[in-house]
C-alpha positions as CSV (number, residue, x, y, z in Angstrom):
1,X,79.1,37.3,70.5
2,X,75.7,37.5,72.6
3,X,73.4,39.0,70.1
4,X,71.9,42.5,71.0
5,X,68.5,43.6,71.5
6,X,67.4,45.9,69.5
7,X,63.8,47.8,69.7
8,X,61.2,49.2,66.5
9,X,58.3,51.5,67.2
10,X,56.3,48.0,67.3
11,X,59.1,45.2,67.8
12,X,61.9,43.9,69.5
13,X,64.3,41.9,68.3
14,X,66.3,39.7,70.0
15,X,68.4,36.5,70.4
16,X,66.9,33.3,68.9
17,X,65.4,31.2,71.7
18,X,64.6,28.0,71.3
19,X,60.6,27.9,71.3
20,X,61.9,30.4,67.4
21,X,62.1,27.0,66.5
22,X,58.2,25.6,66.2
23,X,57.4,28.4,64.1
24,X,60.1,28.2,62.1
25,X,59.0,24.6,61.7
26,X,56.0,25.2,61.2
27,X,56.9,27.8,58.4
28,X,59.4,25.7,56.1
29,X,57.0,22.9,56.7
30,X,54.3,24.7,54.8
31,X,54.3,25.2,50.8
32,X,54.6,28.8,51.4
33,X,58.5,28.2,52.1
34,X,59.1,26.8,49.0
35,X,60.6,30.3,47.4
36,X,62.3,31.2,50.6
37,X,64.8,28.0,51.6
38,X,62.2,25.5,49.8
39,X,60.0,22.7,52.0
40,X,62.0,20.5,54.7
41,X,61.7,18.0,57.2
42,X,61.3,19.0,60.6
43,X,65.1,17.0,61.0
44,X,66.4,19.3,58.0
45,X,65.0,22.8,59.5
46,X,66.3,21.8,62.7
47,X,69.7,21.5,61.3
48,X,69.1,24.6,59.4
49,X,67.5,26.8,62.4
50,X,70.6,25.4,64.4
51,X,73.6,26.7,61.9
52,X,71.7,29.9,61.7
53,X,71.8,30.4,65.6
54,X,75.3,29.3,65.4
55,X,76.2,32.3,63.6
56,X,76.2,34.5,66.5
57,X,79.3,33.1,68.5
58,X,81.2,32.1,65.4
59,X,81.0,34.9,63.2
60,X,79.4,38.2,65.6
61,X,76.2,38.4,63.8
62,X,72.8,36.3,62.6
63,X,69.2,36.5,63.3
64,X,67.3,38.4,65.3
65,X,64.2,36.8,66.4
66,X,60.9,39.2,66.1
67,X,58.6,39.6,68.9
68,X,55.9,42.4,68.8
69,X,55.9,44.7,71.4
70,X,52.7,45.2,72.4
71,X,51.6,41.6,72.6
72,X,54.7,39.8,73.3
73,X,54.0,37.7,70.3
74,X,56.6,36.0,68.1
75,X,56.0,37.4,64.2
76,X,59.3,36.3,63.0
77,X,62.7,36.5,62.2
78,X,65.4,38.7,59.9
79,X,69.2,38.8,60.3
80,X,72.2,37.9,58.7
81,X,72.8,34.9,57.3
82,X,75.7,33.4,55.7
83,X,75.4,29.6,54.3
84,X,78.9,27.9,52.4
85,X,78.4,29.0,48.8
86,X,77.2,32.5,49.7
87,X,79.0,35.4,47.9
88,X,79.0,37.6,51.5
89,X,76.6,37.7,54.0
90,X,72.9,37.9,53.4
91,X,70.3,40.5,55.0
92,X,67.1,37.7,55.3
93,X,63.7,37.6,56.6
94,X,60.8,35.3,56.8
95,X,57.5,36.0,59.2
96,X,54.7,33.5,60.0
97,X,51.5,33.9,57.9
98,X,49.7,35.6,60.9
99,X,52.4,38.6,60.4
100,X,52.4,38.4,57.0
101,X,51.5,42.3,55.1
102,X,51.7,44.2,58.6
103,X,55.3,45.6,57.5
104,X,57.4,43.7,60.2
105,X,60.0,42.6,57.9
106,X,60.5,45.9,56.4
107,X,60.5,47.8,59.7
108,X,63.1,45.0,61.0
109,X,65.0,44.7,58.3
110,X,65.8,48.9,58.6
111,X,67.1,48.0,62.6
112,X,69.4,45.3,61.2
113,X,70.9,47.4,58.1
114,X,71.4,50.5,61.1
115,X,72.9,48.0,63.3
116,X,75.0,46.5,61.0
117,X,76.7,49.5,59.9
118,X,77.0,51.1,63.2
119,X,78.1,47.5,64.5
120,X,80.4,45.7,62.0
121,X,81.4,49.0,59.7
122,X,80.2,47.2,56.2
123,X,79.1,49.1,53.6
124,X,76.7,47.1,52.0
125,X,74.1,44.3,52.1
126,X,73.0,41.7,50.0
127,X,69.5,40.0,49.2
128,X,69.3,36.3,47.8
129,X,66.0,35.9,46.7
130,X,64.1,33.1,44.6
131,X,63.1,35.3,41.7
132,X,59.9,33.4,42.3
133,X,59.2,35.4,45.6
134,X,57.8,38.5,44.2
135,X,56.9,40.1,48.0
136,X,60.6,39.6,49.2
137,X,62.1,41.0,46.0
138,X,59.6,44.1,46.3
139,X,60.6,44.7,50.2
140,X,64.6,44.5,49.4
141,X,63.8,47.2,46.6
142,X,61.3,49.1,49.0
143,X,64.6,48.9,51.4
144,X,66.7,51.2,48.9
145,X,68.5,48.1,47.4
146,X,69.1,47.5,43.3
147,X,68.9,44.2,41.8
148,X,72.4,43.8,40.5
149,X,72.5,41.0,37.5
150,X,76.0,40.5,38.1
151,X,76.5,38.8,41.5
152,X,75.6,35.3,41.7
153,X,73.0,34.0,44.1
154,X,72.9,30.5,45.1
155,X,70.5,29.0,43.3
156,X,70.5,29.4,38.9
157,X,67.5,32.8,38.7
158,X,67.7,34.4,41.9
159,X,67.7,37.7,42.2
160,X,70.4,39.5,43.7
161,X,69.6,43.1,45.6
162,X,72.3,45.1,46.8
163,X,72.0,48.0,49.3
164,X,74.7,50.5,50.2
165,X,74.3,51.4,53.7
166,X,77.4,53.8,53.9
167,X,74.9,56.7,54.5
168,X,73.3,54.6,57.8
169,X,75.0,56.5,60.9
């Protein structure tokens, strides 16, 4: 599947492109990754970045990267993401520092949920998060989501936040 573009009052999010790639680099090579997917190589997020793009023709959905629309500028990324050893597929984010506090994520994160169940038809969402990343835990419950103790994450302690979209139309 070609991904969709989608459009925010401030954003547009689109198809990964290939300069994503630097920032998201960039990002995972700094210590502020290490409660998201932890610090890696540029090798290692270039084999991540790649499976996440891949997503899109195998399985119909993945990320979305985030430009703003006023400036054109890349802020960053949120989509679906599903890694071997996931329970179901995961509602993600990250942006780059610059972005950081400016509600991107959130506003981004509300396109995808809408698009996902107008899209693929699923009822819910998940959130895997470190429960060391107190920002992305506090957005997935700003989103509407509950933490629900009983679903495994991927990693012994995260924090698992589930969002019924049913009543997205």
């Amino acid at each position: 599947m070609t991904p969709p573009t989608l459009q925010t009052d401030r954003l547009i999010l689109r198809a990964p492109k290939l300069s994503d790639f630097e920032h998201w680099a960039a990002f995972f090579a700094s210590p502020r990754s290490i409660p998201e997917r932890g610090m890696m190589s540029r090798d290692e997020a270039w084999k991540n970045w790649a499976a996440d793009v891949a997503l899109w023709p195998l399985k119909g959905y993945g990320a979305f990267g985030l430009d703003d629309r006023a400036t054109g500028a890349y802020v960053g990324e949120v989509g679906i993401y599903e890694f071997a050893g996931y329970p179901v597929p995961e509602l993600g984010w990250f942006v780059i520092p610059e972005a950081e506090g400016k509600g991107y994520a959130a506003e981004a994160a509300r396109a995808v949920m809408l698009w996902v169940r107008r899209t693929l038809g699923w009822d819910r969402l998940i959130n895997i998060v470190d429960s060391a990343n107190d920002r992305s835990i506090a957005l997935g419950l700003k989103l509407g989501g509950v933490i629900d103790p009983t679903i495994p994450g991927t990693d012994p302690g995260d924090v698992v936040i589930v969002h019924d979209i049913r009543g997205l139309a």
